[in-house]
N, C-alpha and C positions, 0 to 999 in steps of 0.2 A: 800280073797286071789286073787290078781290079776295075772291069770295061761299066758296069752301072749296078746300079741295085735298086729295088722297091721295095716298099711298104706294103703288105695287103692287110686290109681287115678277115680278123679269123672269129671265134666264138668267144665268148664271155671276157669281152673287153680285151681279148690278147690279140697279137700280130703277127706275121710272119713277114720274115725280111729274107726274100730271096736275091741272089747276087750272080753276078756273070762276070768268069775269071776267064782270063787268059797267059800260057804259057805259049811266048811265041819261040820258045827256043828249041831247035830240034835235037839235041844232042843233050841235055841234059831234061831229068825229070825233077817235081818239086815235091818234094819228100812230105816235106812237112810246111804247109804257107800257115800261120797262125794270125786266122782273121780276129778282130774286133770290134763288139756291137756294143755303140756307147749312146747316149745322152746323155744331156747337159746336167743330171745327176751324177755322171760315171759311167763306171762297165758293168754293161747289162749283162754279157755274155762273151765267153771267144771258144773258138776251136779251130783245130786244126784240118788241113783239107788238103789232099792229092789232087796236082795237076799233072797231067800226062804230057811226055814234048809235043810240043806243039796243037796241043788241044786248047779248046775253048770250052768252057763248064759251068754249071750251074750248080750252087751250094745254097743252103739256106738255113738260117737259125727259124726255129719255131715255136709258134705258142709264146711270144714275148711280152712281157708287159712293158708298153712305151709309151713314151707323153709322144703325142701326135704335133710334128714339124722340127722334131729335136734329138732326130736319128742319125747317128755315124758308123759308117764301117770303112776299115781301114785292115792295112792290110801289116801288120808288127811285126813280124820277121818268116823267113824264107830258108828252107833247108834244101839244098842243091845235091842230085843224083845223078852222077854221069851214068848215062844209057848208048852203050853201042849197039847201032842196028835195032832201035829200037822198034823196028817195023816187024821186025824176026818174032822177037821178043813179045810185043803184042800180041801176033800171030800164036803163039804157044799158049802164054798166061794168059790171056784177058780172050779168050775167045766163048765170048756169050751170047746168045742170039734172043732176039725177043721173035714172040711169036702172037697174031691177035690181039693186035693193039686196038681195045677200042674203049672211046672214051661217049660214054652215057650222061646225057643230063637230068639234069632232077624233076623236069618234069617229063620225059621218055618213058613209054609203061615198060620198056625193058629193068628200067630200075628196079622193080620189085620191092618198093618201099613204097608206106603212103604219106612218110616224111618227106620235103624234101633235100635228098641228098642224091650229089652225083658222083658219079664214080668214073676207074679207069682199072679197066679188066686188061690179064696180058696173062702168058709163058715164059716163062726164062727159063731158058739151056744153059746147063754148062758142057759145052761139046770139046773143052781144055781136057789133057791127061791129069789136072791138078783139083783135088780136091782144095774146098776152101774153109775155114772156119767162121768167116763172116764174109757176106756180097752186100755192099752197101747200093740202093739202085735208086736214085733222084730221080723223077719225075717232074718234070715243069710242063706246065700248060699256057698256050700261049694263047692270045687272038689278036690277031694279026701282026704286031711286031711290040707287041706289050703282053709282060709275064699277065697271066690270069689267074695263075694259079699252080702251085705245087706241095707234092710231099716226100717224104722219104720212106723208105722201107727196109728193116736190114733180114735178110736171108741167113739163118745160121745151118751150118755144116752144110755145107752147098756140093754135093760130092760128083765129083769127076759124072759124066754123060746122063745126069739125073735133072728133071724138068720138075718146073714145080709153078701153080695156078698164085698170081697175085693180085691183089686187089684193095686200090686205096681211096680214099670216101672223102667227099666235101659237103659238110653240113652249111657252111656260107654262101652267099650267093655270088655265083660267078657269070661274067659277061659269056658270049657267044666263042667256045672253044674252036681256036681253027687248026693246032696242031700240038701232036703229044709226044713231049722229047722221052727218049729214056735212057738212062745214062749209070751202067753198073760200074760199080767202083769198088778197088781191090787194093789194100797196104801189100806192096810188092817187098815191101824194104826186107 
């Protein structure tokens, strides 16, 4: 179920359109949801995206060039994963921990630029017995119940109890951050 989406302004005339999915089904996961970013030219963009049962998420195409008031996402088809005990299951494969989350703004002298850019410093564990080939980890920023801002990051070879420093940057200017989701994502199929 696709609950809203936004438009942000990003750098050199492009956009970001981030989105908030829900999966309210507890017994099944969604393999594969195949979003769609259109205007009234056509399709800009799709890809496909993992919801977890019962989860609520954040996805987002980036960097898009779009005519401003004339944005669609929709949601074109839906690939369904029966999941028993998906809580087990969870518990084994998806156990990642973030550590030192903290989000800097551009003008903070912790930034350490004399651009400004802000950023969103963290650690991620894999504290799972399973090594992975790619961790995909969405970031959204919010101020107060409005996206403010997000990006993605993907981690390759992510190996079973190995921690490793991330860190992703905003050249655009953003309102007053009041909270930093983070959200790592894993093709279980």
């Amino acid at each position: 179920e696709l609950l809203t989406y936004q438009v942000l302004p990003s750098t050199e005339g492009r956009s970001h359109v981030v989105l908030q999915l829900r999966n309210r089904n507890e017994q099944w996961m969604v393999q594969a949801a195949r979003l769609r970013l259109s205007t009234q030219q056509g399709v800009v963009a799709e890809q496909d995206v993992i919801v977890y049962p019962g989860q609520t998420r954040y996805a987002g195409f980036f960097g898009q060039a779009l005519d401003a008031g004339s944005v669609r996402v929709s949601i074109e088809r839906v690939d369904w994963r029966r999941v028993n005990d998906f809580a087990s299951y969870q518990q084994s494969r998806l156990g990642f921990e973030t550590e030192g989350v903290q989000f800097i703004a551009a003008n903070d002298p912790r930034a350490g630029s004399r651009l400004p850019v802000a950023s969103v410093r963290l650690t991620m564990h894999n504290i799972t017995a399973y090594s992975y080939w790619q961790l995909g980890v969405m970031v959204t920023l919010l101020s107060g119940d409005r996206i403010a801002g997000a990006g993605y990051y993907t981690l390759d070879q992510f190996r079973a109890g190995e921690s490793r420093p991330i860190e992703l940057r905003w050249t655009e200017s953003l309102p007053p951050v009041t909270q930093v989701i983070v959200e790592p994502f894993v093709d279980l199929s």
